[in-house]
N, C-alpha and C positions, 0 to 999 in steps of 0.2 A: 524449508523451501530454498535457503540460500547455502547449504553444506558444501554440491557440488563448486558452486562461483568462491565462496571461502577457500575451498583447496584450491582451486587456482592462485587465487591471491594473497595468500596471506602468509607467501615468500618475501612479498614486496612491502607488503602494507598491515598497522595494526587494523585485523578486523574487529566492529563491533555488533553484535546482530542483537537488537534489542526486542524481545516480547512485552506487548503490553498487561497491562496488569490482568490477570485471568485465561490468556493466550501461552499457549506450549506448557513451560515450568515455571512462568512467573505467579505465582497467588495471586490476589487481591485483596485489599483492605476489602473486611466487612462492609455493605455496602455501595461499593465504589459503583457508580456509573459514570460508564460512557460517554463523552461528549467528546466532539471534535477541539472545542476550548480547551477541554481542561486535560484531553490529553498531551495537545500542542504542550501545554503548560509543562505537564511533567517533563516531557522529552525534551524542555529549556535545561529543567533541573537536572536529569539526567544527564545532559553534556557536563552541566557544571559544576557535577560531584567529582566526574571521571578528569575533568579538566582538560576534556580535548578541544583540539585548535589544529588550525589547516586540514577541515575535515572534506571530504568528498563524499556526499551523501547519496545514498542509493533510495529511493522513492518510489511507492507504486499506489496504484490505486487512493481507497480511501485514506490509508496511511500515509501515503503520498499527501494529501491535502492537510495531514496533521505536522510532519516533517518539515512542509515549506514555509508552515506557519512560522519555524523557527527561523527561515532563512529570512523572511522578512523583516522578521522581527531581530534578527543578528546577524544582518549578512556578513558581518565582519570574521564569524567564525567560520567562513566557508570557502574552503578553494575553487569548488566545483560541484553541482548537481547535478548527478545523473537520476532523469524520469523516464520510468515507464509509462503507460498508460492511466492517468492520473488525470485529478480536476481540480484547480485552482479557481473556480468561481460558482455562484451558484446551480444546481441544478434542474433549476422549476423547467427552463428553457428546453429542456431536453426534455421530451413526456414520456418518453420510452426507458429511459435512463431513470429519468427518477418513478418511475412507477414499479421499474425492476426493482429498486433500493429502497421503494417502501415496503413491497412484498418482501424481500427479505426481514425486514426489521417489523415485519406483523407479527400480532398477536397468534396467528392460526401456524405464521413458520416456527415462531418459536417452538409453540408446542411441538409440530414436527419434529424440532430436534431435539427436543428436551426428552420426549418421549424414546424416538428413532434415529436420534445425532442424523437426522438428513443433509441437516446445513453441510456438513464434514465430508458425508458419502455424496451428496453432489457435485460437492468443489474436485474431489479425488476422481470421479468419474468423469468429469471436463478436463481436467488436465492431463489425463493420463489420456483422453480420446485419439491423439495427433500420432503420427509412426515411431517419430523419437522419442517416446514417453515409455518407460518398461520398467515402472516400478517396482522391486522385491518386493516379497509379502515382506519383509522385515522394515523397508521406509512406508509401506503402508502403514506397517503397526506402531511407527515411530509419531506419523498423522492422530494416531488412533488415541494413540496412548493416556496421553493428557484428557481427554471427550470421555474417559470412562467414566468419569466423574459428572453426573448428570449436572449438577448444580453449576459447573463452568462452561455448560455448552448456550447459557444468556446472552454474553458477551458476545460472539460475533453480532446476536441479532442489536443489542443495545450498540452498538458502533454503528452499525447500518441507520436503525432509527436515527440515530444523532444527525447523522448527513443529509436529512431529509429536514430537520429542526434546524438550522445552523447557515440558513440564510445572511445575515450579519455577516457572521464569523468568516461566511466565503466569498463576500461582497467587499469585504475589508481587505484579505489576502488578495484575492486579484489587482486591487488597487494598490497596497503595499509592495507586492512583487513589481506590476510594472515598472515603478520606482526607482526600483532598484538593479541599475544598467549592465555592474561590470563584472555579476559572476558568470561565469561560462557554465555553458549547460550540456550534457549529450542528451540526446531525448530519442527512446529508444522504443517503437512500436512495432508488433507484428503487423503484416498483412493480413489474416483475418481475423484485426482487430476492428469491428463495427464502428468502433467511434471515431477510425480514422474519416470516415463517410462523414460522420458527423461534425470534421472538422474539428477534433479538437489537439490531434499535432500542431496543425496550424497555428490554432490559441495557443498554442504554450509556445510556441516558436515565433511570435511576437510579444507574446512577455518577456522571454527572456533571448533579446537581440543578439548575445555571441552563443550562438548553440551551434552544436551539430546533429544534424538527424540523420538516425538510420531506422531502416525497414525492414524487417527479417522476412524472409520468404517463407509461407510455410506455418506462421507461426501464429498464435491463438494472442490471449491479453494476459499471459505468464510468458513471457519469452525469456526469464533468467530461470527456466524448468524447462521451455520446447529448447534449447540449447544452451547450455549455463556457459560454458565454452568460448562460444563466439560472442555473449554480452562479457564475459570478464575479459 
């Protein structure tokens, strides 16, 4: 998802693109689930094997609310957060939002995908929908490649369930973030991202007081895939 914005950038900057455990080519420990908690957690340890500092952190979506967990929790490691379309507070609030991200994380989608990898051939089919999107069969097959393995196509749904269990955990971060004044933020949403309606650039753009927002024209709730280009 982030290959094209890597070659732009990583003339300038070390990049780090991290899979979580059971996601792309990373395995997982036997057992491992999903939680919003305990993923934050790893992604602590994972800065602090690699020992990176003055980090710029790229953020989206549900992983987005796992990523800021560390900012709050160590702002001190962070020069700057750049957010996509992302949720830093619970989302009971929203019924459409969270009813979409329990269906995902159901029993009935799982099987879908376990069965028919749906979860994978839906996300590819939305992203690829928009005019600048012209995937090769070979970055399809790059998507694909890792899902052949029926036994790793759980993990997207056990992430999604998490975020629907994890009220706490995003009641805490909200409050945490706010807190915390002096890192700067880009916050970066397409225009037909839904949840701008719903207000939630806005929330992020009063949690984090030095931000800059931009709007891509054009563009869905992947805007670092409708134009990798213009977000790097």
């Amino acid at each position: 998802m982030y290959s094209d914005m890597i070659q732009e950038l990583r003339g300038r900057f070390r990049c780090v693109a991290l899979d979580l455990p059971g996601f792309g080519l990373s395995a997982a420990a036997p057992g491992y689930q999903h939680t919003l908690t305990g993923d934050s957690r790893l992604l602590e340890r994972f800065i602090e094997a690699l020992g990176l500092k003055d980090i710029l952190l790229f953020s989206h979506d549900v992983t987005g609310s796992i990523a800021l967990g560390v900012v709050a929790r160590r702002p001190e490691w962070f020069r700057v957060v750049v957010v996509l379309p992302s949720f830093a507070w619970p989302l009971e609030s929203y019924r459409s939002i969270y009813a979409m991200v329990a269906l995902v994380g159901s029993p009935v989608f799982r099987f879908l995908s376990y069965h028919f990898n749906f979860f994978l051939e839906y996300t590819l089919s939305n992203i690829t929908k928009r005019p600048k999107q012209h995937f090769s069969e070979g970055e399809k097959q790059a998507y694909r490649g890792p899902n052949l393995d029926r036994a790793v196509r759980r993990y997207p749904h056990d992430l999604f369930r998490s975020a629907t269990k994890s009220h706490d955990y995003l009641a805490d971060l909200e409050q945490r973030l706010s807190a915390v004044k002096g890192i700067p933020a880009l916050l970066i949403f397409g225009d037909l991202d839904g949840t701008i309606k719903m207000g939630w650039l806005a929330r992020l753009e009063r949690i984090f007081p030095r931000h800059r927002s931009i709007i891509m024209k054009g563009s869905h709730h992947f805007p670092q895939i409708y134009d990798s280009a213009a977000v790097a």
